[in-house]
Structure formats: structure tokens, C-alpha cells
C-alpha positions in Angstrom: 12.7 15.1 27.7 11.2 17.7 24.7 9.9 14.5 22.1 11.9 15.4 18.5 10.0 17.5 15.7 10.7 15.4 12.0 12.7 17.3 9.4 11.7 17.5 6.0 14.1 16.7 3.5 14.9 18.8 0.9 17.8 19.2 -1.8 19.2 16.1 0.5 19.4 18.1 3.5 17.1 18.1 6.4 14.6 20.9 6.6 13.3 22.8 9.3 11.3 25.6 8.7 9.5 28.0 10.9 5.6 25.9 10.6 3.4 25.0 12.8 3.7 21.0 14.2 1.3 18.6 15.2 2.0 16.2 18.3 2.3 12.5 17.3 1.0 10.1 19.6 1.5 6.4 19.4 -1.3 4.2 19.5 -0.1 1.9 22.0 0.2 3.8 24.8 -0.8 7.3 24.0 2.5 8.6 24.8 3.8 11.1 22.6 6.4 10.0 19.7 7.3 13.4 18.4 6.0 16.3 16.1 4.9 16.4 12.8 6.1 20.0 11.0 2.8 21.2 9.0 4.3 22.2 5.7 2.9 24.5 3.1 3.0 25.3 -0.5 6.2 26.7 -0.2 8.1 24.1 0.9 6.5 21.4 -1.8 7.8 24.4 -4.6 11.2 24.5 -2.9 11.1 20.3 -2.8 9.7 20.3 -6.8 12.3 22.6 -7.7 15.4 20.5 -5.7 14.1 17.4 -7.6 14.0 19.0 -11.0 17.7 20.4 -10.3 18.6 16.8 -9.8 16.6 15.3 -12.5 19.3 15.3 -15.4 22.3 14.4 -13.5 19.8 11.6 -12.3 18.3 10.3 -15.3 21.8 10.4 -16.9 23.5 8.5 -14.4 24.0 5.0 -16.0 21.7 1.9 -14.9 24.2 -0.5 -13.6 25.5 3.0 -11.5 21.7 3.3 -10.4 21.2 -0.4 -9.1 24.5 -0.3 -7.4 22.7 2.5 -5.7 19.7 0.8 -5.0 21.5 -2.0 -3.2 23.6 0.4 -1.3 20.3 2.0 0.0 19.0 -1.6 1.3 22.2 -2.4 2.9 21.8 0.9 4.7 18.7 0.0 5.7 19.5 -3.4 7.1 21.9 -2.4 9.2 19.1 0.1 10.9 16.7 -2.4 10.9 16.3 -2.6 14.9 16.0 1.2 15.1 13.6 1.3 12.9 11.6 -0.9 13.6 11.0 0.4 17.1 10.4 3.5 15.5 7.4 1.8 13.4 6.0 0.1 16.1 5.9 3.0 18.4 4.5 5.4 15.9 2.1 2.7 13.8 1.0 0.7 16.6 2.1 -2.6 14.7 3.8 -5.6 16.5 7.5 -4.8 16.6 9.2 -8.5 17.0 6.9 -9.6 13.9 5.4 -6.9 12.0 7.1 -4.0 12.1 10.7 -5.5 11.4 9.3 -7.9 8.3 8.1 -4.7 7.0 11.9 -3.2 7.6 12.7 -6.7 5.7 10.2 -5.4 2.8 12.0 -1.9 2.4 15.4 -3.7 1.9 13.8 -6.2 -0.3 12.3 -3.3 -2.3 15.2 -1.3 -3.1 17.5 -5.1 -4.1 14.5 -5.7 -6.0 14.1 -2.4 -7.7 18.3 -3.0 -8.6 17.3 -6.0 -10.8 14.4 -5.2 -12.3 16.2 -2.0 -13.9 18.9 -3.4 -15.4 16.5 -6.0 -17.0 14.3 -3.4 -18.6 14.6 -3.7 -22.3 14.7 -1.8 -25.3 13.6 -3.0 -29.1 14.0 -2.2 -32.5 10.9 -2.1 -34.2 10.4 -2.5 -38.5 9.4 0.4 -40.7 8.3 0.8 -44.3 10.7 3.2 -45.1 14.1 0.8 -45.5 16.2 4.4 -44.6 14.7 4.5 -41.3 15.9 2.7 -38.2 13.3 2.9 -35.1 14.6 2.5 -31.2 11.7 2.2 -28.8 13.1 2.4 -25.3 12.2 3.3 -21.7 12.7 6.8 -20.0 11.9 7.9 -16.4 9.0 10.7 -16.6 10.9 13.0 -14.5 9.6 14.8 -11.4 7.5 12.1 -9.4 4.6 13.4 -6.7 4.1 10.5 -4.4 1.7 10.3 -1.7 1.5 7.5 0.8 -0.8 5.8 3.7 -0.1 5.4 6.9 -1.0 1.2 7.4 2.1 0.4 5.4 3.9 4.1 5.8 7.5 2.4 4.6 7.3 -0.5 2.9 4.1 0.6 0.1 6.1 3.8 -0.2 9.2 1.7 -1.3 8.0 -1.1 -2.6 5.8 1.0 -5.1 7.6 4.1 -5.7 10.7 5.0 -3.8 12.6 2.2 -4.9 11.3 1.4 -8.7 11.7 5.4 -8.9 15.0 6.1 -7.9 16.2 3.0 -9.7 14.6 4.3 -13.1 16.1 7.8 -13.2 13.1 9.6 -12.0 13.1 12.2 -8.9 10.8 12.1 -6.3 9.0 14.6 -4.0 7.4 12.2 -0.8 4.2 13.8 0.9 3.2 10.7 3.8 0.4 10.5 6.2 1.2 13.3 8.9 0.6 10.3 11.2 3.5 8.3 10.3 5.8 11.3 9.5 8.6 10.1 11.7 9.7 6.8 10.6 9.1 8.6 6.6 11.5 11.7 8.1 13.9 8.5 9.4 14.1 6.5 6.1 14.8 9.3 4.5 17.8 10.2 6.5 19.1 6.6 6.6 18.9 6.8 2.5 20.8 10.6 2.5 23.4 9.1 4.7 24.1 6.0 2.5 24.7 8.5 -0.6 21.6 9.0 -2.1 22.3 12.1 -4.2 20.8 15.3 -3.3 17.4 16.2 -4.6 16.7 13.1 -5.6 14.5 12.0 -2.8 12.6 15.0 -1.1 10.4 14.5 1.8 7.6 17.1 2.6 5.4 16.6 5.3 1.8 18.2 6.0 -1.8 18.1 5.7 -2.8 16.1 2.5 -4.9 18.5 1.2 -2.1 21.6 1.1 1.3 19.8 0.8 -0.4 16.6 -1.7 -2.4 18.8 -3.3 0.5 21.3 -4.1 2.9 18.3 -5.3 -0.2 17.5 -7.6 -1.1 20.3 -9.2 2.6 21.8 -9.5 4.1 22.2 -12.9 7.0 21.4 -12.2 5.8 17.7 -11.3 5.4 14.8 -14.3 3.4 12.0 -13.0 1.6 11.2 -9.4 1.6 7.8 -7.4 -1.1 7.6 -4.5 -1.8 4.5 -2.2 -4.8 5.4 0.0 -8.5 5.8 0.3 -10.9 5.3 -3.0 -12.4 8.9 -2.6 -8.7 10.6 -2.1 -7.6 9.0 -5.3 -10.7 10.5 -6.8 -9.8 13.9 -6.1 -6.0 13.5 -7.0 -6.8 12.1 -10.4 -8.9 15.1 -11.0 -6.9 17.7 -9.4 -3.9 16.2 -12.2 -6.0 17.8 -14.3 -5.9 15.0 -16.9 -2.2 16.3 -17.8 -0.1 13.9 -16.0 0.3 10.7 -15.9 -1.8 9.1 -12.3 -1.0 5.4 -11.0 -4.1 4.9 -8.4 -3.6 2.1 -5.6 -7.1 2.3 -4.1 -9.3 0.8 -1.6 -10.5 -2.7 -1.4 -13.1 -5.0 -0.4 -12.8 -7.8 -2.7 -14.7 -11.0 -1.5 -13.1 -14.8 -0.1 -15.6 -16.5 -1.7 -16.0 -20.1 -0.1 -17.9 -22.6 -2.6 -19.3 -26.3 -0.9 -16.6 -28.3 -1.0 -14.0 -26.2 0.4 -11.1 -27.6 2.7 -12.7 -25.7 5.7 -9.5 -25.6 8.1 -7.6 -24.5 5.3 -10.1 -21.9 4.3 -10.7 -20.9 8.2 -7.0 -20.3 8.6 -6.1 -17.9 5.7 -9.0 -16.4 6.1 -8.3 -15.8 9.7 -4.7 -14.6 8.5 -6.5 -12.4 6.0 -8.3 -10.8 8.2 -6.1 -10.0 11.2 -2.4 -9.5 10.0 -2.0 -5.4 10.9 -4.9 -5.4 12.6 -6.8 -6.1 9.1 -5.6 -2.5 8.2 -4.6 -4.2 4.6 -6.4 -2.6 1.4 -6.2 -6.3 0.4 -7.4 -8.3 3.6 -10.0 -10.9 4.2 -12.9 -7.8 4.8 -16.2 -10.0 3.4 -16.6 -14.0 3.6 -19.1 -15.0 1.1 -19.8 -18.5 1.8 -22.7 -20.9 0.6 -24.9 -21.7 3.6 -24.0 -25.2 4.0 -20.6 -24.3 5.4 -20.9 -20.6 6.4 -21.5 -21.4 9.6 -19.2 -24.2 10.4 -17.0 -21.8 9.0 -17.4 -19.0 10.4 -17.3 -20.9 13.9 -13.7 -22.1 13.0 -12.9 -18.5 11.9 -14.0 -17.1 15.8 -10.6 -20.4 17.0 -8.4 -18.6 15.4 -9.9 -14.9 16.6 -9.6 -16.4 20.0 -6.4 -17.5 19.9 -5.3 -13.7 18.8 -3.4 -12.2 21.4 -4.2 -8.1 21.5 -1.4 -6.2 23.0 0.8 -3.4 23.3 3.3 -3.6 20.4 6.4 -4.1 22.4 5.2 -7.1 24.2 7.2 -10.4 22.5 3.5 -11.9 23.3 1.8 -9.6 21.4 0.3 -11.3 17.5 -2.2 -8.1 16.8 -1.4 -4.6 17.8 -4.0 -1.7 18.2 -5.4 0.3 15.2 -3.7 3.2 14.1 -6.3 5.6 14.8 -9.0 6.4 17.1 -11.2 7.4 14.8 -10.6 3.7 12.8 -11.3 2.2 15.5 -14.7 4.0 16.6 -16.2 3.9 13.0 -15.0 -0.4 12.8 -16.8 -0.3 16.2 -20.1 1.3 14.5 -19.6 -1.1 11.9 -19.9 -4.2 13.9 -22.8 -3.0 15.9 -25.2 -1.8 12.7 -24.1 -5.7 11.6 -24.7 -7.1 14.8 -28.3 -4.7 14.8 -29.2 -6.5 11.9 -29.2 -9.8 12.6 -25.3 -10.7 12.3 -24.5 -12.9 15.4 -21.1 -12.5 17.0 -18.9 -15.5 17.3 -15.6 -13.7 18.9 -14.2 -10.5 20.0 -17.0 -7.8 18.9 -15.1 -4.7 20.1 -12.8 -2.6 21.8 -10.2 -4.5 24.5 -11.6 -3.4 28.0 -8.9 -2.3 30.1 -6.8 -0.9 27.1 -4.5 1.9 27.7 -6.0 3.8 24.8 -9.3 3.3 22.9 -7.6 1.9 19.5 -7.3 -1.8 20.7 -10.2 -3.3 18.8 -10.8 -7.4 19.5 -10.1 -9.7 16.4 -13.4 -10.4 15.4 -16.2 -12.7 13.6 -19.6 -12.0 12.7 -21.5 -14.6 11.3 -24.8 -13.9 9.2 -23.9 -10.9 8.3 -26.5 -9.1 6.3 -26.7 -8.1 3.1 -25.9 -4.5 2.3 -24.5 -3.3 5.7 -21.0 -1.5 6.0 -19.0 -5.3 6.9 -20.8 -6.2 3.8 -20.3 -3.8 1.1 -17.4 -0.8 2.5 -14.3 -1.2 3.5 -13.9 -2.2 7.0 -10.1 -1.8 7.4 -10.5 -3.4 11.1 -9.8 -6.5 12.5 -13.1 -8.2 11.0 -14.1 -11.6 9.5 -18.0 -11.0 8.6 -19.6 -14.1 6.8 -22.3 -13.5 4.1 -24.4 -16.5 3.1 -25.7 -17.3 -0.3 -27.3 -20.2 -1.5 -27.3 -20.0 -5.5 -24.7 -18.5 -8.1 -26.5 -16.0 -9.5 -26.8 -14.7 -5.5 -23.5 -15.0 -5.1 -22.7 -13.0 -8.8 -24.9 -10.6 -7.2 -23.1 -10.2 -3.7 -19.8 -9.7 -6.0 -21.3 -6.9 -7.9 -23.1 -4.7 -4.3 -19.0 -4.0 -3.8 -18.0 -0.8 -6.2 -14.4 -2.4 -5.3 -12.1 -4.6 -7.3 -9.0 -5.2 -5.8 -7.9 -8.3 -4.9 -9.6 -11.7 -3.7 -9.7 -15.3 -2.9 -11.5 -18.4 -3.9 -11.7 -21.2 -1.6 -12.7 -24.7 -3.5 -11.3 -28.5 -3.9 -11.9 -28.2 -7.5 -9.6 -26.2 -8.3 -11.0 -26.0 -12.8 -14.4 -24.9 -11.3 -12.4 -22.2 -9.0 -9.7 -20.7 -12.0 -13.2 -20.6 -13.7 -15.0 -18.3 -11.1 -11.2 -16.1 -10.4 -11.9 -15.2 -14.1 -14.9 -14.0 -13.6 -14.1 -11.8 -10.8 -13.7 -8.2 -11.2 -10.0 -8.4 -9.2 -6.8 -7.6 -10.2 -5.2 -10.3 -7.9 -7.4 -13.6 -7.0 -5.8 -16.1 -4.9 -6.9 -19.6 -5.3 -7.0 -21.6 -1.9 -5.2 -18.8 0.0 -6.1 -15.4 1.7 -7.1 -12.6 -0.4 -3.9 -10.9 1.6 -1.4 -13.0 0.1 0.9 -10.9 -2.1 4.4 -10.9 -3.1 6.5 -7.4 -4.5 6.7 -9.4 -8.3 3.3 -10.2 -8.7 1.1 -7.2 -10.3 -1.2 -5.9 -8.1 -3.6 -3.0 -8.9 -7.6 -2.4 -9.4 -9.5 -3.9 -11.7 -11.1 -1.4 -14.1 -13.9 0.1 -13.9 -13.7 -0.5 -10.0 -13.2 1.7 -6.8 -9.5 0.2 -6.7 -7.8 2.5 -9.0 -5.7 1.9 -12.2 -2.2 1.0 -13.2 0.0 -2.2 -11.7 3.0 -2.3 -9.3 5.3 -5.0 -7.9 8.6 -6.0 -9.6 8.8 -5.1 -13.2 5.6 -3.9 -13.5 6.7 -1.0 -11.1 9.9 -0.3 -12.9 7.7 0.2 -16.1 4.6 1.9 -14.6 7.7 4.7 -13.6 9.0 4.9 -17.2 7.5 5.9 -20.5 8.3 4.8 -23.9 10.1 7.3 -26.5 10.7 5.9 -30.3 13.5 7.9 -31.4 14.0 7.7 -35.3 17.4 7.5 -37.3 17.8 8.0 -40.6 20.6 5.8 -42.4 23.3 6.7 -44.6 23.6 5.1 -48.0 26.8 2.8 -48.2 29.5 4.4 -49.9 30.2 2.7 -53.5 
């Protein structure tokens, strides 16, 4: 049986042209899940100009028309949500009885959440000097949106951030995923097209980052530019918009749990633990460095390596299965390198400590704990994006300000304390945009904002709920003169 090659969508018809493809295998097993098609430049100028054709008729359409929409789209998806599912699993590698159907859950919560949000975006009149003039400040969509994805969450960041709060605010989009997860992108996109979504509204290009994102970037004909991924890709796409369009950067992370004396240790053990292994720890907001003061870090940590224990590695399909392998081969050789240079340095391993022997491929990578981890290695200060829990020790708060600031990153983290005025003190110190008091760094829900802090590796501008719905629109004044009242 010849494995399917992913359309494109364009002009809200699938899109097949004569490119190269690139096999898809699945993580799991190595078998192969289909074939990517390598688009071009072409195809991102025939997807830019479908999207600006449908544009007006788009941005016209009235708001309550547009969130009837956007609940259609979510009932569409529910009813697919086995199918799907399976699909995600066997192309991501994540648990499908867990994992990959809650994040078929999160699509159809996006796209109902995206349908109230909209309707509750407001307009105001503001005052003027000039008693003739009347002033109407209200929300547009920018038109034409690029939108680049990752592969860890390939469905539900794509919807949560973009595809839903965009199609919802009257803006048209032209999707560019991961080549890696191009299949269950191609399959949402279908699912959407068959549930009415008008043409040209949502068009799906597929390809190498680097030609079909950068295309979509640079293009005239595109407005504004979302991007979830890696902090030195979000570089490049801020500058390659030239400075001209508007850029919403969901970067890396590497924010720290910080774990002060008189934490609730289980507690802090199992969120951390949760933090660090839900999707394999491929989460730009997961538990990825432990700062705890040296009297507990080790206690810690050794509760920490329970919970790592009890992880059952397996293939995706398996209803035993709580952690699936990592997406790539290449993740899981360089989280690998990551734990040995830790391990070289003095960092003791209290559980897992690398790949699964026996696996069928070389992506399973064992849940993990390294305790004394030291200062300034990978674990400590990059982003591990593996299946890690690395404990750092400190013993004094300015070490522990200083441990904060050897991370260039800034997006989200956790505080673990019973004295919960000395912990809201420290959160607001933190250079986070999220910090979760008492809970994994992980812990996020679509209507609180999440974005990086400024000035950090974790980018700029906020999404979840209304902040989404606003971060797609712009605000126009529009000016009215009055009549005098006839005498």
C-alpha cells in the first residue's frame, strides 16, 4: 500500500502540484506515515493571493456570522476526533488514548473559544476638543495573516494562537507547519474546508521553513506574521519582516521552578515531575531547570527520580503507554549529549539517563532526573526540550537572582513555597510572562496570556483568549464630523 502524499490547500481546494516530497516517518515505529510535498515560492504567491481574494468578503462577513462559523468548525472537528487523533499520534509520536486526543479536545476548544471572544470585542467612543467631532475607535482584522507553526503542538498551538482567533476576527490566513507534522496540518485543514469554511480563507502550504515561511514573510501581499518555534527562527522572521509588519513572537523557554525551604516537597516533586514529562517535556513552557536551595534539592530531587520511575515509555498506541518517544532523532541525540556533559560534570543521575534500550527506533529517551546539576551546562542554561528534571542548588538569594539571570529566556515559570506573600513577591520579580505559584511551570490554560517577557529570548506579544482575538486586530479611529441641529 503506496503511504498518501498531503495536499496543500489552496483557494479551499486541495493542491497538488508537481514538487518534490519528503517521506514522513513516525517516531514510534519508524514506519512511514506519508509524504510531505516540498513547496516553493510559487505556491506561497498563489496561497497569498487566494487569501487576499477572500479577505473583503471575509472581513465583511458580520461577527455573530463569523462565530457561528467558528463553532461549526469545532463541531466538525469533534466528530473527527478519533481519526485524528490516530493521525497525531502516529505522525508526532505522542500518546494517543491521552495526549493526542486532549490536544484534538484543545483544537475544538479553540475555535468555541475564539466564537466568544469575538463577539465580546469592544469598540469606544472616545472625547475630543473639537465639540463638532465624534471619534469611534474600534477593532479591525490586519488582513493577510503568515503563520508558521512547530511541530510539539502541530494542531492545537496553530489553533489555539492563530487559526481560530484569526478566522474569527475577519483576517485570512496562509499556514506554513513543520514539514514533520504536515499530515495531520493537511487533515485539519480538510476537516475545516468540509465544514464550510469559505474558500481562501484558510490556505495551507507546506515546505522547507526557510523557502515556503520565508516567502509567506517577506511577501507583500502578507500584513502581519505569527510564529511559535525556536528563539533563533523567531530572530530571523522578525528581521526578514523587515520592520514593516506587524510580528507576534512565541519563542523558546527555559524559565526556572524555583523551590524555596519550606516548600510542600510532594507537592512540588509531583508538578514538577508533570512539568517535566507531559509530551515528552517537548513544552516551550515545561519544568526544564529546578533551582532549589540545598536543604531540600536533594530530597527533592530523589522524589522527582519516583515519579520518573513510575513513567511508563512506550509506543504511542499502547493504552499503557504515559510518555511517548521524541519527535525527532536528532532531539533526542542532542537531549542525550545534554545529559552526559551534565552528568560529566558532576551531575548525579537519579533515574532514567537516556535512550530506552530495546526501542524500535532511537527517539525513546528515559524520563529523567539529574541531581547537582552544574552551573552553566546545557540542562542548566538552554533549552532542553527532553524528558529532563535537572536540579540546580543554591544557597543564598542573591545566587539564586543570579541563576535566574545565566537564562537569556523569559517565558514562563513556577515558584514553589508555603508562604505564599514571600512567593507573589519573588513571581514579581521574575523576568516571566506567566509564573505559577505552587504548580508546574507547564500549567496553562487558552484565557490566560501567555507570551515572553521583554527583553528575553521568549519573544513579544500575548495570546490565549481575548488577548488572541486582539493581538489579530488593530485599532482604527475613524472621525465624524456633526451636523449643526436645524433651528
Amino acid at each position: 500500500m503506496t503511504a498518501e502524499t498531503f495536499p496543500m490547500y489552496v483557494g479551499g481546494a486541495a493542491y497538488t502540484p508537481d514538487r518534490p516530497t519528503r517521506e514522513v516517518r513516525g517516531p514510534g515505529d519508524g514506519a512511514v506515515v506519508g509524504h510531505v510535498l516540498m513547496g516553493t515560492a510559487e505556491d506561497v504567491d498563489r496561497a497569498v493571493t487566494a487569501a487576499r481574494a477572500a479577505a473583503p468578503a471575509h472581513r465583511r462577513t458580520p461577527v455573530f456570522e463569523r462565530a457561528e462559523l467558528c463553532r461549526r468548525l469545532a463541531d466538525a472537528v469533534a466528530a473527527e476526533k478519533e481519526d485524528l487523533a490516530a493521525r497525531l499520534a502516529a505522525e508526532h509520536g505522542k500518546p494517543f488514548h491521552t495526549e493526542a486526543r486532549g490536544e484534538i479536545d484543545a483544537v475544538v476548544t479553540a475555535f468555541r473559544d475564539a466564537a466568544d471572544h469575538v463577539v465580546s470585542l469592544r469598540s469606544e467612543s472616545i472625547a475630543v476638543r473639537d465639540p463638532a467631532k465624534r471619534v469611534l475607535v474600534q477593532r479591525r482584522p490586519r488582513g493577510v495573516y503568515s503563520v508558521i507553526t512547530p511541530w510539539n503542538f502541530p494542531i492545537g498551538v496553530a489553533s489555539i494562537y492563530y487559526l481560530g482567533p484569526g478566522i474569527a476576527t475577519g483576517n485570512t490566513l496562509v499556514w506554513t507547519p513543520a514539514p514533520s507534522v504536515a499530515g495531520i496540518a493537511s487533515r485539519l485543514t480538510a476537516v475545516l474546508h468540509e465544514a464550510g469554511l469559505p474558500d481562501g480563507v484558510l490556505n495551507l502550504v507546506t515546505g522547507e521553513g526557510p523557502v515556503v515561511g520565508n516567502a509567506a514573510i517577506t511577501h507583500p501581499g502578507v500584513n502581519a506574521v505569527g510564529f511559535t518555534g525556536s528563539t533563533a527562527t523567531g530572530y530571523l522572521i522578525a528581521e526578514a519582516a523587515g520592520g514593516r509588519k506587524p510580528v507576534q513572537l512565541e519563542l523558546g523557554g527555559n524559565g526556572p521552578s524555583i523551590v524555596l525551604p519550606d516548600a510542600d516537597l510532594d507537592l512540588a516533586a509531583a508538578a514538577i515531575a508533570n512539568g517535566s514529562f507531559s509530551n515528552a517535556g517537548q513544552i516551550c513552557t515545561s519544568t526544564e531547570r529546578v533551582l532549589a536551595h540545598a536543604s531540600v534539592a536533594t530530597e527533592l530531587a530523589e522524589r522527582v527520580a519516583a515519579h520518573a520511575r513510575d513513567v511508563v515509555l512506550g509506543d504511542p498506541f499502547s493504552d499503557s503507554t504515559t510518555m511517548g518517544p521524541l519527535h525527532t532523532a536528532d532531539l533526542a541525540k542532542r537531549v542525550c549529549a545534554q545529559i552526559d556533559e551534565a552528568a560529566a560534570g558532576g551531575g548525579r543521575i537519579l533515574a532514567g539517563g537516556g535512550r530506552q534500550a530495546g526501542a524500535p527506533t532511537e527517539h525513546y529517551v528515559e524520563a529523567t532526573v539529574v541531581d547537582t546539576v552544574p552551573h552553566g551546562c546545557d540542562l542548566d542554561v538552554a533549552e532542553t526540550f527532553g524528558p529532563v528534571t535537572p536540579v540546580v542548588h543554591w544557597n543564598t538569594v542573591e545566587e539564586l537572582h543570579a541563576l535566574v539571570a545565566a537564562s537569556e529566556f523569559g517565558l514562563s515559570g513556577a515558584i514553589f513555597s508555603r508562604d505564599v506573600g514571600r512567593a507573589f513577591a519573588l513571581a514579581e520579580e521574575l523576568p516571566c510572562g506567566i509564573v505559577n505559584l505552587n504548580e508546574a511551570s507547564s500549567y496553562w490554560e487558552p484565557n490566560i496570556p501567555a507570551g515572553g517577557a521583554a527583553g528575553t529570548g521568549s519573544g513579544y506579544g500575548r495570546t490565549g483568549g481575548p488577548w488572541s482575538v486582539e493581538e489579530m486586530t488593530e485599532q482604527q479611529a475613524i472621525v465624524l464630523r456633526t451636523a449643526p441641529l436645524e433651528s
